[in-house]
N, C-alpha and C positions, 0 to 999 in steps of 0.2 A: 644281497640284492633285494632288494625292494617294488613290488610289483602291484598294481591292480586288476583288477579282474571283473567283470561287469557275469552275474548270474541270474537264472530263471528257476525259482523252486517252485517246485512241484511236492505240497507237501499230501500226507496219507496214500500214497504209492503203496503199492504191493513189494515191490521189489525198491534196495536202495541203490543207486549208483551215481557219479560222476561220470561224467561225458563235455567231452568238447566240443561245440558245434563250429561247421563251416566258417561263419562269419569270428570266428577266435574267442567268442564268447561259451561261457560253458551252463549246462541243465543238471541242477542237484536235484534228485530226487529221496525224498525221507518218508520214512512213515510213521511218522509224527505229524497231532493238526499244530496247526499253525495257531496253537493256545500261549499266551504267558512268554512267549518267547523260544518255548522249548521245539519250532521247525530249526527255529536261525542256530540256536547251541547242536544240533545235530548236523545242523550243513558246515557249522566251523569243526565239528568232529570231523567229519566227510570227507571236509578239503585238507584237514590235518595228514590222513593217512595218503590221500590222493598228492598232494606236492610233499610229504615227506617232512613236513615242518610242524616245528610244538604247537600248540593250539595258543599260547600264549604269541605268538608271531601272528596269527591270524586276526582281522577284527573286520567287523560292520562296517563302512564308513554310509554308507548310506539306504535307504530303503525299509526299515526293520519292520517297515507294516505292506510293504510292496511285493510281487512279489518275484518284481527284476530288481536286484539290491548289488550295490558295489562292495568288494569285500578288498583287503589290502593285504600280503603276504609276504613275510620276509621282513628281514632285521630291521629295526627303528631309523 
């Protein structure tokens, strides 16, 4: 099953978590800044553990400088 997901990172947080808001959309929080790419590879780590799927399953589809970005989950 193949899904997308619309996200709000919050990068340099003290704490890291996954959360699902109200409207079905969900808030990663990392802490990590938001340099070189290295918030976006800790939110596909995040969502890896968070739905339970390889991080290979996971990708950007869009946003990578944003910092509400679409992300795609699940089998090709």
């Amino acid at each position: 099953m193949k899904m997308k997901i619309t996200v709000a990172v919050k990068p340099n947080s003290k704490k890291e978590l996954v959360e699902q808001l109200a409207d079905g959309s969900y808030m990663v929080r990392v802490n990590v800044p938001p340099v070189d790419g290295k918030a976006n590879e800790r939110v596909i780590e995040l969502l890896s553990e968070y739905f339970r799927q390889p991080k290979s399953l996971i990708a950007l589809v869009s946003g990578p400088k944003s910092k509400k970005k679409i992300f795609s989950i699940g089998n090709k």
